[in-house]
Every structure is written in C-alpha cells, then in structure tokens.
C-alpha positions in Angstrom: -67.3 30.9 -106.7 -65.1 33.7 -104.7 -67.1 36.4 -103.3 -66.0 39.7 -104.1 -65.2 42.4 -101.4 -64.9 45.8 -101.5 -63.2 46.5 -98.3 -61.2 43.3 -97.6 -58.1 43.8 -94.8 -54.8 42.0 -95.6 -54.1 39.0 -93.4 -51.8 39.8 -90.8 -48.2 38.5 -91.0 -48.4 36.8 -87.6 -51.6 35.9 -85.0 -51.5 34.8 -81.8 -52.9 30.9 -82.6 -49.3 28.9 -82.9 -51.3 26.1 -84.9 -51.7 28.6 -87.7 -49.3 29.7 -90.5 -50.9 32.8 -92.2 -49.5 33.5 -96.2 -50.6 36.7 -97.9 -49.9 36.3 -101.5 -51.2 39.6 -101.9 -54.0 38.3 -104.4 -54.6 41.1 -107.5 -57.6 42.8 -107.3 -59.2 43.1 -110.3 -61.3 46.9 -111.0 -64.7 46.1 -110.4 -65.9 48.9 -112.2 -63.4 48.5 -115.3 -64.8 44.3 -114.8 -68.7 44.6 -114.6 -68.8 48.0 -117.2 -66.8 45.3 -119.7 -69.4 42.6 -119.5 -72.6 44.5 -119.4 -71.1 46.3 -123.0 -71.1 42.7 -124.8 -73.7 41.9 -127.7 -74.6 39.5 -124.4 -74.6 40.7 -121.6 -72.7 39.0 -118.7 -71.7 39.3 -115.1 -69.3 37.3 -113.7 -71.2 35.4 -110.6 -68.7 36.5 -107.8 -71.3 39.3 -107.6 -73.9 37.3 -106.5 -71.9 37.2 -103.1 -71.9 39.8 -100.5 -73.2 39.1 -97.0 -76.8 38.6 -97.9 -75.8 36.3 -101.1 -73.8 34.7 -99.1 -77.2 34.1 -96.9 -79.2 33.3 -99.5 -77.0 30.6 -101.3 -77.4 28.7 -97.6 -80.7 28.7 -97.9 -80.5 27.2 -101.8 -78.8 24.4 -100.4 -81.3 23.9 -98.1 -84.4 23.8 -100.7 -85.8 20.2 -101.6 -84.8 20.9 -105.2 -81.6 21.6 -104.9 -79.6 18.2 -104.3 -76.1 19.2 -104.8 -74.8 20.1 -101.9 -76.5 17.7 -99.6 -75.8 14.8 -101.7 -71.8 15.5 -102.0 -72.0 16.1 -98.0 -73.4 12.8 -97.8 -71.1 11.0 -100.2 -67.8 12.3 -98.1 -69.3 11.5 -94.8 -70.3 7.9 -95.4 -67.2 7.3 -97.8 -64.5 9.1 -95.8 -62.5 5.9 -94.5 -62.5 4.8 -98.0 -61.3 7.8 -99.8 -58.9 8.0 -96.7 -57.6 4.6 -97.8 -57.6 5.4 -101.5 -55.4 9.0 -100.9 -52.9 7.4 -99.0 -52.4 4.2 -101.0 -52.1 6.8 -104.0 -50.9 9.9 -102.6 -48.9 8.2 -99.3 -49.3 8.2 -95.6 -48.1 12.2 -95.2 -50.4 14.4 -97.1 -50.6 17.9 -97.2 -54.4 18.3 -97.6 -55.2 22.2 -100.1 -58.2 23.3 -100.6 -58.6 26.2 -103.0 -61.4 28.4 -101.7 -62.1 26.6 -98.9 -64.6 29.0 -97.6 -66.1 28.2 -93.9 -63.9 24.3 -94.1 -67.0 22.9 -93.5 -66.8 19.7 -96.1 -63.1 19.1 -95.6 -64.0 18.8 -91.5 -65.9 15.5 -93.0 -63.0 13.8 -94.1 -59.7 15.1 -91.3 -60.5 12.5 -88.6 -60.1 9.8 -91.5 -57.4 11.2 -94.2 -55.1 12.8 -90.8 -53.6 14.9 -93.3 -50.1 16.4 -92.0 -50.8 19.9 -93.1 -54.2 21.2 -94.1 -53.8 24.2 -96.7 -57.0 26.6 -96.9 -56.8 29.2 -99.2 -59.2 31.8 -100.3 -59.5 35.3 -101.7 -61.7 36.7 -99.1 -59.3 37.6 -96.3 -61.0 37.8 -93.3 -63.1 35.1 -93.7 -60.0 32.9 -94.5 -59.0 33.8 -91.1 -62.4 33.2 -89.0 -62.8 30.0 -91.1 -59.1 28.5 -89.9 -59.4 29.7 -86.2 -62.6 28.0 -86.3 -61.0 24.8 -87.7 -58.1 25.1 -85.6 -60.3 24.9 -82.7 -62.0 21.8 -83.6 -59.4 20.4 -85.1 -56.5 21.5 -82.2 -53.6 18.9 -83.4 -54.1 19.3 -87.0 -51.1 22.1 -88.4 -53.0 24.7 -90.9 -51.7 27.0 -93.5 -53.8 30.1 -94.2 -53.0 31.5 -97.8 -54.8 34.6 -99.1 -54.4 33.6 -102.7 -57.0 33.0 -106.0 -57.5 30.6 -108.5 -54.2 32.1 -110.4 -51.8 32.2 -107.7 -51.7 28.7 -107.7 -47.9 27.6 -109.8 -47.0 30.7 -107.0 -48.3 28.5 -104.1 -45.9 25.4 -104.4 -42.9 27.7 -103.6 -44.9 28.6 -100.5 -45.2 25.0 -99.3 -42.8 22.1 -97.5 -42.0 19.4 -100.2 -44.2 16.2 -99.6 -47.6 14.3 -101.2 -49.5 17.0 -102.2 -53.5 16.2 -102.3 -56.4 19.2 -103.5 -59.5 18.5 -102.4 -61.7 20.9 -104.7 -65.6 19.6 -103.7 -68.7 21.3 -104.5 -68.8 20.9 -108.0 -67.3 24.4 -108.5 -65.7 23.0 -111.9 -68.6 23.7 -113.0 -68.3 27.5 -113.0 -65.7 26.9 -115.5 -65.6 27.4 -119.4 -64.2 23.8 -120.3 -61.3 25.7 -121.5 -61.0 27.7 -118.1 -61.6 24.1 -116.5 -58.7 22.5 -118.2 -56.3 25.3 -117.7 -57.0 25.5 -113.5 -57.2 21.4 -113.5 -53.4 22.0 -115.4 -52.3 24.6 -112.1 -53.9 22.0 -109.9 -51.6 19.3 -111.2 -48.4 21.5 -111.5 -49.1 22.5 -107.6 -49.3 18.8 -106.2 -46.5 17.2 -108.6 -45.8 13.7 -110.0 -46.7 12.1 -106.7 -49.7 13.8 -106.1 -53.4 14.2 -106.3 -56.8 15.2 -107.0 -60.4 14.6 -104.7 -62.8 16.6 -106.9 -66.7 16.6 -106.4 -68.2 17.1 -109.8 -71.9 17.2 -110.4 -73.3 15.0 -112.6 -75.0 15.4 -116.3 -78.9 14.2 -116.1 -82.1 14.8 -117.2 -83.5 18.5 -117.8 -86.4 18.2 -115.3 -84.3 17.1 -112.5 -81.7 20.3 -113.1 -84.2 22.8 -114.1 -85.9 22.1 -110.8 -82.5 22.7 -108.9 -82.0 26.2 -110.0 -85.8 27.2 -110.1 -87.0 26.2 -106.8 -90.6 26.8 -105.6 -89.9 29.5 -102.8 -87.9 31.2 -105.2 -84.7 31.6 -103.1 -82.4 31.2 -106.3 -84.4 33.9 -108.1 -83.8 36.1 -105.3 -80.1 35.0 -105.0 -79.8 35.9 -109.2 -81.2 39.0 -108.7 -79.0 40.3 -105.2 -75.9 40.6 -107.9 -77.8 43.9 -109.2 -78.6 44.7 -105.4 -74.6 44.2 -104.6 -73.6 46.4 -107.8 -75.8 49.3 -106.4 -74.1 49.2 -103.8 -70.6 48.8 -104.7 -70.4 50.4 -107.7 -73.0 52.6 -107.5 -75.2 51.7 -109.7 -79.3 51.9 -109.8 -80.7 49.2 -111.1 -84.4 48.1 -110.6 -84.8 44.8 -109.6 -88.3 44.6 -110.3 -87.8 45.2 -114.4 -85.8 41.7 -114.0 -86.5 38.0 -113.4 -84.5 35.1 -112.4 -84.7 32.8 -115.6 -82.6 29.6 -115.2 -82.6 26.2 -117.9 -80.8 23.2 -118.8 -78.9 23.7 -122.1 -78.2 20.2 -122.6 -75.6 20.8 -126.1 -74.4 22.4 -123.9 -74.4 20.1 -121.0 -74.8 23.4 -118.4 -77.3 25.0 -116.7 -77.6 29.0 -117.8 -78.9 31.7 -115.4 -79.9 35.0 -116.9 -81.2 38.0 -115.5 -84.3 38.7 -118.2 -85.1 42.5 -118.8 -89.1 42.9 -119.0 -89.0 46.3 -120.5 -86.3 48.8 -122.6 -84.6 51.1 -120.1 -81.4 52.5 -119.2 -79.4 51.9 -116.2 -76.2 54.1 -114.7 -73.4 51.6 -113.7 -70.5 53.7 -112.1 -71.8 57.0 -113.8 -71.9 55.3 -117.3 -75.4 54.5 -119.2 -76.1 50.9 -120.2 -79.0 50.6 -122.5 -81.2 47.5 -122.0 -84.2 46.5 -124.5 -87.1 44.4 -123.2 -86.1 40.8 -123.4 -82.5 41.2 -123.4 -80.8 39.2 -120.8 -77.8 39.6 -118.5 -75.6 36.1 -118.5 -74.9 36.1 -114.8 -73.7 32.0 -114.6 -72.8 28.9 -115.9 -73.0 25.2 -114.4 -71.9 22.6 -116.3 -72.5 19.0 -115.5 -70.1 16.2 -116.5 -70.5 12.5 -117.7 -67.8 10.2 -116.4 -66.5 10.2 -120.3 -66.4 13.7 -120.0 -64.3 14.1 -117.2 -62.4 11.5 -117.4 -61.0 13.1 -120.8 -60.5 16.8 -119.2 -58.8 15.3 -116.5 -56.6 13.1 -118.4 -55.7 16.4 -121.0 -54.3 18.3 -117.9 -52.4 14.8 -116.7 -54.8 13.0 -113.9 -56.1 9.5 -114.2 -59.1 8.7 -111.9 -58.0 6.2 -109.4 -61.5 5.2 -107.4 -65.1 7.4 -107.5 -68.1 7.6 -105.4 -71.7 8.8 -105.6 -75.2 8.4 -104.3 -77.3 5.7 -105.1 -79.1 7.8 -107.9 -75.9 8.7 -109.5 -76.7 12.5 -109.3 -73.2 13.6 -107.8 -70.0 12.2 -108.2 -66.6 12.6 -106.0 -63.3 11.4 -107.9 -59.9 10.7 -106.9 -57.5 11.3 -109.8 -53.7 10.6 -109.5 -51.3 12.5 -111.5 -49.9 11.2 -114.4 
C-alpha cells in the first residue's frame, strides 16, 4: 500500500551520494478530496487504504507485524533469509548473471537487504511514491550496501511502461514481496502483473511474495488481534482524513470489523457505524445510518492454482517457489513468457 502525503517535496535532481541516481517521474497526484468524497458517496462506502498511512499508521502497521497473530510478515522475512542463496541461484539461472534488481514501493528496503549479499544484483531500482522517504530509505541502503549502484525513482504503480525508458538495457528482475498483490481487485492484479512483465521484457523476471489462501480462523485472527493494534490501525484512516481533509469524524461511533470472505478468497476490513449520524468531509455532509460500514481494505489470499493462472494470463510461468513449513506464505519466481 503507498502512503499518501499531503506535503511531499520533489526529489532533487542531483545529491551529494555519487552511488545514487535520483529519477523524478513527477508521479500524478490524485485530489484527495475529489478521491475520498467519491468513495464515501457509494451505495458502499469505501476508502481506499493508502489513508490508513500517515506517520502514526505507519507506526501502528509495525507494531501489527509484530503481534503473534499476524504471521505474514515475519514468515515471508524468514522465507527470503533462509532461502536467499537459492532464489539467488534460481534468478540468475533464469534471469542471468547481471540483474537489475526493482522494487516497486520499496518502502524502508528492508526485505530486499535479505537477499543483495546473495543475488549481487548490478543495479538495485527502488521506487516509491513517497518522496522523501524514497530518499532516507536509499541513503540508508547505500550505506550498508556502499558498492551496490542504486536508482531512486519517484514513481507509482502506473508509471511503470514509463520506467523502462528510464533504465540501461539488461535482465530485468521485480522483486514485489509482502503479499501486497493482495490489495489488488484480481482484475487490478492482472493489469499491474501485465506492467510488471512489459517493464522487465522477454528475458526477465518476477520474485513475488504472495500470501497464502487457508483456513478462516487462522486469517480472522491475523487481522483481529488481541491488543487490538489493527483495530486502531483501521480506525487512524478517519484520524488522517481529519486532518488532511478536514474532516470530523468520531472515532468512537466506529469499530474495526475484519473477516475471512472465503467466495471470495479475501479478507474485508470495514469500519462499522454504531449509530445514524452525519459527518463533514471537506465542508460536504455524508450521511451514515447505524450499521452501515465503510469498506476501507481488501486482502486476498491465493492458492498455487490461482496464481499460477493470473500469472500465466499476464505472461509469467513460475520457475521455483518457497514457503514455510506450514505452507502459510509463499515466495515465487516466475519467468516471462
């Protein structure tokens, strides 16, 4: 998920680290008003989940990853570092010896730090929305990292047919983990698995972490945990629109309401109303009755079958996978076909 920002500063066009090459695609910002006023108007009501992240989302979604019931993030971390010589090994007998490593929004590069010592990517590409994070994240990397050449693109999801003119020619590799896929419609999924293969070409590749379908009780648990961390994360998107908007919702006429649709085959988080009442969003009146709900994400969770065929319809063929011992989470590397 890309965090939104209401004061982001453009990249600069140069900066004094040499290792770094800084792009500014100039990334279109879409009106946050026009954006949030849209969704909340809907027979169901829906927020797109970027609003969940301002600096104290971005707090509390640390702290989700750290809760006992929430195993995706952990488990993926886990599956890269003890199976990073042999996706090494897979990417270049696939992908060849000179990669160009992108991550589309890389955030902090904290996953991808996992795998560099092994893969010794020639270029690492991070790219990200959120400017000035982008940059702290890639001075940070360049540090640890002081040999390894970095691109910086300021860039989203739909800049990415853009990106290959920005590029040297070469194997091209995304690494895309942390099951964000998931975020996606499965027609949204489909169409930025499609960008992904027209940015790294016939010779390229995929490393995807995609998050696995299982049983209701296991992924209930993950997004309703005990200390109620997720709950409060659900409900700082109202806090952030107050803010950025303005707006004035109460927080305390909503509660965090998270299940397992398993027709589906994704987890829904809702923001339930307890009581009729109007809200101002941006000066305009949004009416809510008591037990409406506000659609603020989707998860969805993939069989092999299932991703095997998505990947396939926007030309990839998994080459080799990995996952944990209890087949929760699963990291794929698909070739292009």
């Amino acid at each position: 998920m890309t965090p939104f920002s209401s004061s982001a500063q453009p990249i600069p066009d140069s900066a004094n680290n040499s290792q770094i090459e800084y792009i500014n695609m100039h990334p279109p910002r879409q009106d946050a008003v026009s954006e949030v006023l849209a969704g909340l108007r809907t027979a169901q009501k829906t927020l797109s989940p970027k609003y969940f992240y301002d600096e104290r989302g971005s707090q509390l979604f640390e702290a989700i990853t750290q809760q006992p019931e929430y195993y995706p993030t952990r488990t993926e971390r886990k599956i890269l570092a003890d199976h990073a010589a042999e996706i090494a090994t897979s990417l270049r007998t696939h992908a060849g010896e000179h990669i160009t490593l992108i991550e589309p929004g890389c955030g902090s590069c904290e996953k991808v730090k996992l795998l560099l010592n092994d893969i010794l990517p020639s270029r690492y590409v991070g790219m990200d929305i959120s400017d000035q994070f982008l940059l702290g994240a890639t001075e940070n990397l360049s540090q640890s990292h002081p040999k390894l050449d970095i691109t910086a693109v300021c860039a989203d999801f739909s800049q990415l047919d853009e990106l290959a003119n920005h590029l040297p020619p070469g194997h091209r590799v995304v690494f895309y983990p942390g099951s964000t896929l998931g975020n996606f419609t499965p027609a949204a999924a489909q169409t930025f698995l499609s960008s992904v293969r027209t940015l790294v070409g016939d010779n390229g590749g995929m490393l995807i972490g995609v998050d696995r379908h299982k049983d209701s009780a296991t992924l209930d648990a993950a997004y309703n945990d005990k200390c109620g961390v997720t709950a409060d994360f659900n409900l700082n998107a109202l806090r952030h629109l107050n803010r950025v908007l303005p707006a004035n919702f109460d927080t305390d006429l909503f509660r965090h309401q998270a299940h397992y649709n398993a027709d589906e085959q994704r987890i829904e988080m809702h923001l339930r109303c307890s009581q009729s009442h109007t809200v101002t969003c941006a000066g305009q009146e949004i009416h809510f009755v008591e037990g409406e709900s506000i659609h603020s994400e989707n998860s969805y969770k993939y069989t092999r079958e299932r991703f095997t065929s998505l990947a396939k319809r926007a030309g990839f063929a998994i080459q080799q996978s990995w996952q944990d011992k209890d087949a929760l989470f699963a990291v794929y590397y698909c070739a292009a076909i």
